[in-house]
C-alpha positions in Angstrom: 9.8 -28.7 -31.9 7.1 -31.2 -30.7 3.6 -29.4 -31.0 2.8 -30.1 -27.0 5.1 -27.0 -26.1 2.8 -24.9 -28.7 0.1 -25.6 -25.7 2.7 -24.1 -22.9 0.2 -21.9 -20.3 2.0 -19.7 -17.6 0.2 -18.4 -14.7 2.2 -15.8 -12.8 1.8 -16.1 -8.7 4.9 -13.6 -7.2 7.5 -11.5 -8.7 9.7 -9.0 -6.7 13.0 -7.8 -5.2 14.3 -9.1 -1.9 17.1 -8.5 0.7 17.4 -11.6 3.0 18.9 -12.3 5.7 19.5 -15.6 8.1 15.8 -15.7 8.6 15.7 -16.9 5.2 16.0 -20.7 6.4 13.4 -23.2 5.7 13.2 -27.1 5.3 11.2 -29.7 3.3 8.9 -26.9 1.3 7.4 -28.5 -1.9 5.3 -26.7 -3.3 2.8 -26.9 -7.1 5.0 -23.9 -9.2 8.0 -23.3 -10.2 10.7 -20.8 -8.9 13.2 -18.6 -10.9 15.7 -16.7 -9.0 18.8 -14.3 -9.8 21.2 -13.5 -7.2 22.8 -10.1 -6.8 24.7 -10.2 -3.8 25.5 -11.7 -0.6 25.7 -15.9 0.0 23.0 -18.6 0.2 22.0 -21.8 -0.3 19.5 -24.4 -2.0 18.9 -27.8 -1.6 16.6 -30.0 -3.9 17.5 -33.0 -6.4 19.8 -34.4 -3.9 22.0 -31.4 -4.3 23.4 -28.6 -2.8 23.5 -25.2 -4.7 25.5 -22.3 -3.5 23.9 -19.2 -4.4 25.9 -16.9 -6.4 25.6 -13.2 -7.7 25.0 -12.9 -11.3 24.0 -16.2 -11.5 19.7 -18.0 -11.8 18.6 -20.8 -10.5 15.3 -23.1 -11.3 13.5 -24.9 -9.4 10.6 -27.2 -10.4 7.2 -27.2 -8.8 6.9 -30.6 -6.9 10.5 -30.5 -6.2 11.5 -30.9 -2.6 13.7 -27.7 -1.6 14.9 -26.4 1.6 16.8 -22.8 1.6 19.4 -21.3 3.8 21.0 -17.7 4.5 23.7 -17.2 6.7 24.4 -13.7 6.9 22.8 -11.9 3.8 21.6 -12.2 0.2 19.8 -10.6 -2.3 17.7 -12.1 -5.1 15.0 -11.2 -7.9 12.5 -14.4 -7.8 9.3 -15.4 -9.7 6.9 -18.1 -9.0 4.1 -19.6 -11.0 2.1 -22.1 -12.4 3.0 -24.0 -16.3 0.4 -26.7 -17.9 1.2 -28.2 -20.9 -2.4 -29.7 -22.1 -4.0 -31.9 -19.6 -2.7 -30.9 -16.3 0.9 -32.1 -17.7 4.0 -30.5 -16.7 7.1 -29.0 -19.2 9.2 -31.0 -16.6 8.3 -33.8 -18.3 9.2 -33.8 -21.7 12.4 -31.5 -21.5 15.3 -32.5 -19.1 16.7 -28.4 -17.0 19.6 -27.4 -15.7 19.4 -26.1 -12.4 22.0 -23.1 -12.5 22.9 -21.0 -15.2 24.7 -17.7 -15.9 22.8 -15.0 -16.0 23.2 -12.3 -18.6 22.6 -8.8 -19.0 19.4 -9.4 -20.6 18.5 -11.5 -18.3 18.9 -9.4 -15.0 16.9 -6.7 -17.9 13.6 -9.4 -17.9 13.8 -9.4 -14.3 13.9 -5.8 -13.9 11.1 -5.5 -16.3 8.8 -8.0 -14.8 9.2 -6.5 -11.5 7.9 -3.1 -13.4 5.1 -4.5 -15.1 3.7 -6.5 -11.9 4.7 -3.9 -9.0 1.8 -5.2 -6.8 2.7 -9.1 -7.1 5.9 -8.7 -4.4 5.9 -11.3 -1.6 5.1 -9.3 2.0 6.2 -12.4 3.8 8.9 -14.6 2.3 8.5 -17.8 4.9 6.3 -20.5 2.9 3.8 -21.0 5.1 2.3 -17.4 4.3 2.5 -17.5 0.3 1.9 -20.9 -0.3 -1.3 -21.6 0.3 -5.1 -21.5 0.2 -5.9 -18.4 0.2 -3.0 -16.7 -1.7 -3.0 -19.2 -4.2 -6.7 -18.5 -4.9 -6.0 -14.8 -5.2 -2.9 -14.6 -7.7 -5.4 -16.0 -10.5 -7.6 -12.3 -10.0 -4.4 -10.1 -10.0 -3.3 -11.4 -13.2 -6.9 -10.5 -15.0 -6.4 -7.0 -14.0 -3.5 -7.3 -16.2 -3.8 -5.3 -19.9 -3.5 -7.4 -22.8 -0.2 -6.0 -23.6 1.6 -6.4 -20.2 0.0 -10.4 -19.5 2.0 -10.8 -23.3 4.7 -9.5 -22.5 5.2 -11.1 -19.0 4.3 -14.6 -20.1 6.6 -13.6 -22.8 9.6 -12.8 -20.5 9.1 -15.8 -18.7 9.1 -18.2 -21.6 12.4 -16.7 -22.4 13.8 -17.1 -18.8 12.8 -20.5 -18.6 14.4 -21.1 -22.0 18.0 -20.4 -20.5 17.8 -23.4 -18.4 16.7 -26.1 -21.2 19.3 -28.6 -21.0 19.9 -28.9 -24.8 22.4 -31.8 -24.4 19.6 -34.0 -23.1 16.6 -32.6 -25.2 16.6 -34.7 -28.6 16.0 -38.3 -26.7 13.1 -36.4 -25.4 11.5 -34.6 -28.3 11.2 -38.4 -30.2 9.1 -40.2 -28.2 5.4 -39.2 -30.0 4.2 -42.5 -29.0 4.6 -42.4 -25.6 4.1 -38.7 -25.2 0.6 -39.4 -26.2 0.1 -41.5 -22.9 1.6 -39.0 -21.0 -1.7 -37.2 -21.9 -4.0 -40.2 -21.7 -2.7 -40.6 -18.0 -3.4 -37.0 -16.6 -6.4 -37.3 -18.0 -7.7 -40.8 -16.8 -5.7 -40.7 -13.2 -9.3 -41.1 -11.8 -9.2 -44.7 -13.7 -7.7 -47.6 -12.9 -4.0 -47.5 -14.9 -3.2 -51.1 -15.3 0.4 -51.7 -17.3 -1.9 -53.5 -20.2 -4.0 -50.8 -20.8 -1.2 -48.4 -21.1 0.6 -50.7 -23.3 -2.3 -51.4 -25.6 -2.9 -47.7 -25.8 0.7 -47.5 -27.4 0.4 -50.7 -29.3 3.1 -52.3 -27.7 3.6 -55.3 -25.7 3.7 -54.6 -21.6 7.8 -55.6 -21.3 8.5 -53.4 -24.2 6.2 -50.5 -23.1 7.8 -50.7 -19.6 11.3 -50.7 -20.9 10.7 -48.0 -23.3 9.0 -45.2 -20.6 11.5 -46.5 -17.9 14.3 -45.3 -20.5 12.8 -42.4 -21.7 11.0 -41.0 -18.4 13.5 -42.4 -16.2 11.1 -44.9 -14.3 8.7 -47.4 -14.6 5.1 -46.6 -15.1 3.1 -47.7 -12.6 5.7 -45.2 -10.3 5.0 -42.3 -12.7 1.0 -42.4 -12.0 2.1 -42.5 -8.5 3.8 -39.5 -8.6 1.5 -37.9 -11.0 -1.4 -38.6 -8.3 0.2 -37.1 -5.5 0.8 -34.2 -7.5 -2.7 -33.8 -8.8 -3.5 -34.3 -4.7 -1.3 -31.8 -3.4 -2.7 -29.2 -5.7 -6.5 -29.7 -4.8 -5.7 -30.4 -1.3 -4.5 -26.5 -0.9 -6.2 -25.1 -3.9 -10.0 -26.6 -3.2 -12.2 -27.3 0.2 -12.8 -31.0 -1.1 -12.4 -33.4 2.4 -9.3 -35.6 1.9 -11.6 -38.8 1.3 -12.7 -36.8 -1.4 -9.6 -35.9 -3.5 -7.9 -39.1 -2.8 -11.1 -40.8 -4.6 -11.0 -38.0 -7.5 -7.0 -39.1 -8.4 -7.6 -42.7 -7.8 -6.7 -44.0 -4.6 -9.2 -46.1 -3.5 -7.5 -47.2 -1.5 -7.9 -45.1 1.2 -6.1 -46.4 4.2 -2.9 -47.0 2.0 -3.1 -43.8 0.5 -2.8 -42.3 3.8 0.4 -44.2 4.9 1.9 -43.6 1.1 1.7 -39.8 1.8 2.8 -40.1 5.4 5.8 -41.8 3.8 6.1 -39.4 0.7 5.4 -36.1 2.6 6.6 -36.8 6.5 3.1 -35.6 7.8 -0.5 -36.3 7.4 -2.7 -34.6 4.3 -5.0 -32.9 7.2 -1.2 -31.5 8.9 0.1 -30.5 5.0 -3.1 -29.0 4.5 -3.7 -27.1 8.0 0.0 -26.0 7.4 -1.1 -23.8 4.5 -4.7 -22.5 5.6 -3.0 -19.3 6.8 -5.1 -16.4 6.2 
């Protein structure tokens, strides 16, 4: 095991029970945390990574924070779910040093951790399940306070139960190409921590001490593209999670991550996100 998942931080947001029905239907939600579900009855749908998934009973389902999703519910389902927050170090994300599956089986034990979760945090349900009023400022803000009130023992053994949870979804056939890449992994720290700077390829090759082609080639194949797209999306994560976490002006938090260049940095999230950062972030001011 690589020592970087010894630094794994969870930060739960929402855990609870629902019964859905066809108003249960939303497009284009991204959102900064991850979601766990486990069906119990009815029929639904998910759509992220370019796929569809058909929502089963008995049956979880993961879905990374920055991931693109839109949901649907034509009749009725039902459905444990979790959100929250993992860091690995520097603002780095689990999703990028382990390869998931997206659906697996659940087992008895598994529909147990849910149960139990649910138990420990009874006053962490969602009261409104459409995006636009848990996924924002405010509520975002608050979840840190709820899990303070916590006792030791029950913030153990919920970050506990969802370690475990998200263990089921590890996509083991994938994992050893990823877990052998120290080199590189180091710059994966070096650029959440200097996205503020100016990333040129040399500097990231020369941090490795390797040559530019062979750095390129050698993230592209183990990260699965190049790096000057990696910062990229790195950034607009980073600016998606101060734009609805913090009251910095948009100016601001572009110049914090690195875009200097302003007027292009508004176009390139026009293009990324389909609307405007002063739309995305007036979207999820709800009170």
């Amino acid at each position: 095991m690589s020592n970087q998942f010894q630094s794994l931080k969870l930060k739960l947001i929402n855990v609870g029970y629902n019964k859905l029905d066809h108003n249960w239907n939303f497009d284009n939600v991204i959102s900064p945390f991850t979601r766990l579900y486990l069906i119990t009855k009815g029929d639904a749908y998910v759509y992220h990574n370019k796929r569809k998934f058909h929502l089963r009973p008995n049956n979880m389902y993961l879905i990374p924070s920055y991931t693109y999703s839109s949901y649907k519910c034509h009749l009725k389902h039902e459905q444990y779910y979790i959100s929250f927050f993992e860091e690995l170090g520097s603002g780095l994300s689990i999703y990028n040093f382990m390869n998931f599956k997206y659906e697996v089986k659940a087992s008895e034990l598994d529909k147990v951790c849910f149960e139990r979760l649910v138990a420990l945090n009874s006053n962490r349900h969602l009261i409104n399940y459409d995006p636009e009023h848990y996924d924002n400022y405010p509520v975002l803000l608050s979840f840190e306070k709820k899990n303070t009130e916590l006792s030791a023992s029950n913030y153990l053994e919920t970050h506990g139960i969802i370690k475990l949870l998200m263990s089921k979804f590890i996509d083991t056939n994938t994992l050893s190409g990823k877990l052998n890449n120290a080199n590189l992994d180091r710059v994966l720290y070096y650029i959440s921590e200097n996205l503020h700077e100016n990333l040129t390829l040399t500097i990231l090759a020369d941090y490795c001490n390797m040559s530019k082609d062979h750095f390129s080639r050698s993230f592209k194949k183990y990260y699965g593209l190049r790096p000057t797209k990696y910062i990229q999306n790195r950034r607009l994560e980073r600016f998606l999670l101060l734009l609805i976490t913090t009251n910095y002006s948009v100016r601001e938090i572009a110049h914090k991550i690195g875009f200097e260049n302003y007027t292009y940095f508004l176009r390139y999230f026009k293009e990324r996100i389909g609307k405007t950062p002063a739309e995305f972030r007036k979207e999820r001011m709800i009170v």
